[in-house]
MDTraj code that builds the backbone (N, CA, C; nanometers):
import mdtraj as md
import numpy as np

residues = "UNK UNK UNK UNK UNK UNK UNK UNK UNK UNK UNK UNK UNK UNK UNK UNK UNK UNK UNK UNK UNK UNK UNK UNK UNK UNK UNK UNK UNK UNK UNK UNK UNK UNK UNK UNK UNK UNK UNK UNK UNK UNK UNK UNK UNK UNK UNK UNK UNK UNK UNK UNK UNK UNK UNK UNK UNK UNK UNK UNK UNK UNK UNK UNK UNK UNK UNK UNK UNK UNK UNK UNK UNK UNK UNK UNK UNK UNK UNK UNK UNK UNK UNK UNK UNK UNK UNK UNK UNK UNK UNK UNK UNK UNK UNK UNK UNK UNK UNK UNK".split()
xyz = np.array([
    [0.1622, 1.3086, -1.4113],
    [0.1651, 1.1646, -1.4211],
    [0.2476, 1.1091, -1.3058],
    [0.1670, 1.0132, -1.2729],
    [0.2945, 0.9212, -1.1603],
    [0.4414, 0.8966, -1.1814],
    [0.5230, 0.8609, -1.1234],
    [0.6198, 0.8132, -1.1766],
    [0.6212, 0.7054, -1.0368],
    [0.7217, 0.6175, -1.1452],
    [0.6950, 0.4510, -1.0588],
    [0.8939, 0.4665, -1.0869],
    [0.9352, 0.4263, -0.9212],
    [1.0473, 0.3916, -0.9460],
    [1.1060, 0.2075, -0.8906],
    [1.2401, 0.2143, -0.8938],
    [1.2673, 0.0098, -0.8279],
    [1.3339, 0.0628, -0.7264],
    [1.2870, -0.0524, -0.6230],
    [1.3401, -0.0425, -0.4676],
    [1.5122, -0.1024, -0.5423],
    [1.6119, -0.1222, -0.4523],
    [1.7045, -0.1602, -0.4169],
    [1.7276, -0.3277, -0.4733],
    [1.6139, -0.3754, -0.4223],
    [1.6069, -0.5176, -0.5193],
    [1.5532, -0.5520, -0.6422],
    [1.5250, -0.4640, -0.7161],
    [1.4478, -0.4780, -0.8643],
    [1.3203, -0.4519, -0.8639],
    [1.2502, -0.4350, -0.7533],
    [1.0915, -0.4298, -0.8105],
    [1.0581, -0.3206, -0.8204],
    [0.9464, -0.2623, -0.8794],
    [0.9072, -0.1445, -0.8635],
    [0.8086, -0.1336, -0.7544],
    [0.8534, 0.0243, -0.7188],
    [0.7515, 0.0497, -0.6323],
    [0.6462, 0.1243, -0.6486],
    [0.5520, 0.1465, -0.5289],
    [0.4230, 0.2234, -0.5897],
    [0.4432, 0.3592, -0.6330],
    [0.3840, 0.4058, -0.7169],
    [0.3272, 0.5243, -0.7878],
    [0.3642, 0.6188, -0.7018],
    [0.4279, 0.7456, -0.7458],
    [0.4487, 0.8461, -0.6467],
    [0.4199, 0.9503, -0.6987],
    [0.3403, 1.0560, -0.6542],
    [0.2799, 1.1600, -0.6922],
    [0.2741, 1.2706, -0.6344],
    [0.3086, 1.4330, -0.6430],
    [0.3433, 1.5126, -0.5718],
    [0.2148, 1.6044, -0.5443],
    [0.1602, 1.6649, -0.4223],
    [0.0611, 1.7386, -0.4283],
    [0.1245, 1.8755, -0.3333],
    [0.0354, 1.9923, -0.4148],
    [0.0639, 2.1004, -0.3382],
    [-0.0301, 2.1662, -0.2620],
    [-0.0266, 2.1831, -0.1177],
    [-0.1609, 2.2202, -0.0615],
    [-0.1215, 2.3217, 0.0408],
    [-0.2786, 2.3887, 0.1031],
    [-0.2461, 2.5291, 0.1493],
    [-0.2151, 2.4406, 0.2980],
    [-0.1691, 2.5893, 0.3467],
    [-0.1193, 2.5363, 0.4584],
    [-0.2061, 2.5111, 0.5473],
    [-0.3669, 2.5272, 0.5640],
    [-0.4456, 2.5138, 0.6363],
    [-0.4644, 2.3673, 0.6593],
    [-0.4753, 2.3291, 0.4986],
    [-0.4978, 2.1902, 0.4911],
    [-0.4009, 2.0726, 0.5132],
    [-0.2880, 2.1337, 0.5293],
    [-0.1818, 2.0683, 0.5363],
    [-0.1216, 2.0576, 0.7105],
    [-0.2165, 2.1614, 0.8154],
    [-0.2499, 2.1275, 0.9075],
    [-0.2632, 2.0200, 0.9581],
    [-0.4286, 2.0500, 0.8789],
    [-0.5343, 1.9398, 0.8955],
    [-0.5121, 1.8300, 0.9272],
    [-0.3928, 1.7634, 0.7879],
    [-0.3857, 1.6321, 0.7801],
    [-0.2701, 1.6016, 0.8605],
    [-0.1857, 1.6675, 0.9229],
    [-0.0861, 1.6722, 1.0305],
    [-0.1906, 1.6144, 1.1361],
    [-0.2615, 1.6935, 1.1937],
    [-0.3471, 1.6687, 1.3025],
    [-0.4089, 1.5448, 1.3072],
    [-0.4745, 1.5090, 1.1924],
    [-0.5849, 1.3555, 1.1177],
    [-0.4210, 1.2717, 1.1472],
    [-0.3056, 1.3260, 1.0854],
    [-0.2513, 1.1583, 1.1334],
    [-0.2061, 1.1193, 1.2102],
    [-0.1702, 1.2364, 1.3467],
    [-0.1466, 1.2360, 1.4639],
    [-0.2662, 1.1324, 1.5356],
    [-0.3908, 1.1667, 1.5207],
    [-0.4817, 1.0991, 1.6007],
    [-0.4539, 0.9636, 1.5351],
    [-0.4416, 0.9216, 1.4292],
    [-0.4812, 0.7983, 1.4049],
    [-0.3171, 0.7267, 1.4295],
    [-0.2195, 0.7837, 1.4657],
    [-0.1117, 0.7343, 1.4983],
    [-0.0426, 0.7053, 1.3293],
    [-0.0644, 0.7822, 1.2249],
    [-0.0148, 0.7326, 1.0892],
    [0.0569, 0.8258, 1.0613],
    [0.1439, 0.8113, 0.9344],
    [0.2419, 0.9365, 0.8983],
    [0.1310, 1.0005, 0.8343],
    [0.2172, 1.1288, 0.7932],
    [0.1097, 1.2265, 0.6649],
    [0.0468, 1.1377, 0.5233],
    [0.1748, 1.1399, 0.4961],
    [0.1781, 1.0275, 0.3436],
    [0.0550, 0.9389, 0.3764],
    [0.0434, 0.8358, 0.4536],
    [-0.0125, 0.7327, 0.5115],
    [-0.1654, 0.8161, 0.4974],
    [-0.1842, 0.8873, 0.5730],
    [-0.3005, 0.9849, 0.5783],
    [-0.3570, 0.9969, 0.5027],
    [-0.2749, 1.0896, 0.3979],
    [-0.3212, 1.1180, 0.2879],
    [-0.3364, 1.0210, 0.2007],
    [-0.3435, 0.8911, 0.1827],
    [-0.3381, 0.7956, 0.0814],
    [-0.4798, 0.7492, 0.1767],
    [-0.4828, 0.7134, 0.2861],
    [-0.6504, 0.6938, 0.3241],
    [-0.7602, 0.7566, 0.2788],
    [-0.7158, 0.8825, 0.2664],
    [-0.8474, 0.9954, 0.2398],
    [-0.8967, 0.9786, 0.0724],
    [-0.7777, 1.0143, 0.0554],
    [-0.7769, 0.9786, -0.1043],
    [-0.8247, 0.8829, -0.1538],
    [-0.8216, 0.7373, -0.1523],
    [-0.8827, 0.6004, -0.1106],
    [-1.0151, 0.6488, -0.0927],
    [-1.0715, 0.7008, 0.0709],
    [-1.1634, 0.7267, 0.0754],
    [-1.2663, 0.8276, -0.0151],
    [-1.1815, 0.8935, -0.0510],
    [-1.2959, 1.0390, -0.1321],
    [-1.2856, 0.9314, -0.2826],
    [-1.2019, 0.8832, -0.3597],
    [-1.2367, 0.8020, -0.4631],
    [-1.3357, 0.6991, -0.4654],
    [-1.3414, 0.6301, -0.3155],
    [-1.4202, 0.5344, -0.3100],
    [-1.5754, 0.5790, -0.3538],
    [-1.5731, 0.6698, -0.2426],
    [-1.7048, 0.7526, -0.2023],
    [-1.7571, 0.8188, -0.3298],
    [-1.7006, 0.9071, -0.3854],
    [-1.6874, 0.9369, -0.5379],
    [-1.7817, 0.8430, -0.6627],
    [-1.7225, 0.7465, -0.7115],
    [-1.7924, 0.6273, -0.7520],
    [-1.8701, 0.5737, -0.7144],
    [-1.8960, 0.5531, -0.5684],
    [-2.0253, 0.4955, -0.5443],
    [-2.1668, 0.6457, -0.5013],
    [-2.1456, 0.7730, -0.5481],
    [-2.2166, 0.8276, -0.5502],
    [-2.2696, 0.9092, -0.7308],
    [-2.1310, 0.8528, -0.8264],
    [-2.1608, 0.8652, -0.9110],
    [-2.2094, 0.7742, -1.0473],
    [-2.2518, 0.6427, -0.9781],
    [-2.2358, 0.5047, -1.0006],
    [-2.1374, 0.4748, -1.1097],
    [-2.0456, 0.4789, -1.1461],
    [-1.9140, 0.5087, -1.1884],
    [-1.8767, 0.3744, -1.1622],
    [-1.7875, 0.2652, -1.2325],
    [-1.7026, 0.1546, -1.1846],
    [-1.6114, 0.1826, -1.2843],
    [-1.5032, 0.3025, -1.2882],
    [-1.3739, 0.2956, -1.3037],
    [-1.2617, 0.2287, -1.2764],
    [-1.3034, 0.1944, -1.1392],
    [-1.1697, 0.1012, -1.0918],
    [-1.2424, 0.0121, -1.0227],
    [-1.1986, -0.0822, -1.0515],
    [-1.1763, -0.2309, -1.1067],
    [-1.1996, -0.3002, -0.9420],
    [-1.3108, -0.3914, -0.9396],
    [-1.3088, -0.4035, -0.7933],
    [-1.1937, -0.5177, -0.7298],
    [-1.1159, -0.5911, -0.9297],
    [-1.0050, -0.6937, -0.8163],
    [-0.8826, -0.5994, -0.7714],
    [-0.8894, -0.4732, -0.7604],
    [-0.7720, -0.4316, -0.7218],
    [-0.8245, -0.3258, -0.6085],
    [-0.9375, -0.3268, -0.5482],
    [-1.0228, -0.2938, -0.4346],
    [-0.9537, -0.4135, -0.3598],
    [-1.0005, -0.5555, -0.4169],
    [-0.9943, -0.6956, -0.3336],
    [-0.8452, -0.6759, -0.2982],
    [-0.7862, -0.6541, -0.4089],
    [-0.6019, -0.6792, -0.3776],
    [-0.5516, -0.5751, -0.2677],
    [-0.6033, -0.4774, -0.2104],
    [-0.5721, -0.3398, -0.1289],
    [-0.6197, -0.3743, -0.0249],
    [-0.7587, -0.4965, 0.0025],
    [-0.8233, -0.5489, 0.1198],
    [-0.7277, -0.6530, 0.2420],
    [-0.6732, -0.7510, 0.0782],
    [-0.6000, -0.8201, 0.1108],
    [-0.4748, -0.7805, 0.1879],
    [-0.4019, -0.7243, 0.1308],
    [-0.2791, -0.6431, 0.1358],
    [-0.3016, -0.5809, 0.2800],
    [-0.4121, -0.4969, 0.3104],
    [-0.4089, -0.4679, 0.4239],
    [-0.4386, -0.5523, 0.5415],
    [-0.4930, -0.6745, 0.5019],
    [-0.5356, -0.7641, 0.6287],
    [-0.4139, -0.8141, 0.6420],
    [-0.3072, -0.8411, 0.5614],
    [-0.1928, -0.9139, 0.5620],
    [-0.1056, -0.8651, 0.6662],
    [-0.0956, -0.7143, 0.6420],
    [-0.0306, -0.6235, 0.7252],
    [-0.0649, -0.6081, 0.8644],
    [-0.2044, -0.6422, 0.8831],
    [-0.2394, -0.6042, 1.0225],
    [-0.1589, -0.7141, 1.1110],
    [-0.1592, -0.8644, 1.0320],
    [-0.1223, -0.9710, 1.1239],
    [0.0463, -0.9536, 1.1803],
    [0.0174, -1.0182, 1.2811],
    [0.1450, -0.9944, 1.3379],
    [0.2689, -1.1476, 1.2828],
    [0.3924, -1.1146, 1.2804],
    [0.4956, -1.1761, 1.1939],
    [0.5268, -1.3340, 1.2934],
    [0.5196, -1.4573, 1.2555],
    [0.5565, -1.5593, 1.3388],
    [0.6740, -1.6202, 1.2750],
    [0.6918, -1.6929, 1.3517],
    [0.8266, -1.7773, 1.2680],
    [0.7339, -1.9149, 1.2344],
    [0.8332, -1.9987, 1.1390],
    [0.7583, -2.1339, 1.1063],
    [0.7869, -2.2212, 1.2168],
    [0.7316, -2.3508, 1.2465],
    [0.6967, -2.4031, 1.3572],
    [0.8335, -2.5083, 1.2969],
    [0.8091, -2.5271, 1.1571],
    [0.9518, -2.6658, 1.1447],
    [1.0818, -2.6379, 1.1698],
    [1.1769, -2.6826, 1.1512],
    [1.3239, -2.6860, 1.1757],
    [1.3214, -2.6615, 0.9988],
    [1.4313, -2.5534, 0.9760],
    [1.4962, -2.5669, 0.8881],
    [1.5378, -2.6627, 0.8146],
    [1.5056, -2.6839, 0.7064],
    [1.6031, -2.8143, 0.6297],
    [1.6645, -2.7512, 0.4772],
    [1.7866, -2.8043, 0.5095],
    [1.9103, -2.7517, 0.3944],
    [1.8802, -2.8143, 0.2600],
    [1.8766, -2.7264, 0.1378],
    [1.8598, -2.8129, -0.0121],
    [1.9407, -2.8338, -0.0273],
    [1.9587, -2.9250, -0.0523],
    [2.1074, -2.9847, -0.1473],
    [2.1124, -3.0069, -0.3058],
    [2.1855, -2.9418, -0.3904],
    [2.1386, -2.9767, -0.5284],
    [2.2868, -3.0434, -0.5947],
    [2.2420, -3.1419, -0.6226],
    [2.3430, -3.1906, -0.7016],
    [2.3881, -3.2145, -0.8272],
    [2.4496, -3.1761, -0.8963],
    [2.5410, -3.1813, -1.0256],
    [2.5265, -3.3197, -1.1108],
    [2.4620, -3.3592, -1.2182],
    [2.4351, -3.4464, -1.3097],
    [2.5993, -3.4568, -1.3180],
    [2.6569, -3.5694, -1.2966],
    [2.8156, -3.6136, -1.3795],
    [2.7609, -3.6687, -1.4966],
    [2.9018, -3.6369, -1.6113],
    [2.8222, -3.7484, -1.7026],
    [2.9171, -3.8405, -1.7447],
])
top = md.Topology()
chain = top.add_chain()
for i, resn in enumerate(residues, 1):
    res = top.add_residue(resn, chain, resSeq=i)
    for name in ("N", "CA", "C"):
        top.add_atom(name, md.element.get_by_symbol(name[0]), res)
traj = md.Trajectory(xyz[None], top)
């Protein structure tokens, strides 16, 4: 079973799961994430992705849920963009205290 732990600020993070593989294959995916410039982890969560995808749509299977396909689409287009700052000036809240 997964286990899900919390980052540093309260949330949880994703699912973490341990796999044991031969060393041939564990090559492999050294090599696969070298070319694509990704870590292993990274790698291996593509393939996986991929062979599940592929999986279901050859076993017409809809196990998983296509809004959380959409949410992994999203998530990744988000990531690709590059980080800007906002164009306004800062403005300070001020909250003030009801006297009574």
């Amino acid at each position: 079973m997964a286990t899900r732990q919390n980052s540093t600020n309260g949330k949880p993070k994703s699912p973490r799961i341990q796999v044991v593989l031969p060393e041939l294959i564990c090559e492999q995916l050294s090599t696969l994430a070298n070319k694509e410039s990704r870590t292993v982890s990274n790698m291996a969560k593509v393939l996986i992705q991929e062979g599940i995808k592929q999986y279901f749509e050859n076993e017409d299977k809809s196990l998983v849920s296509d809004n959380n396909l959409n949410t992994d689409k999203f998530r990744n287009e988000l990531e690709k963009q590059s980080v800007r700052k906002l164009k306004r000036a800062r403005q300070r809240i001020r909250y003030y205290k009801k006297s009574d």
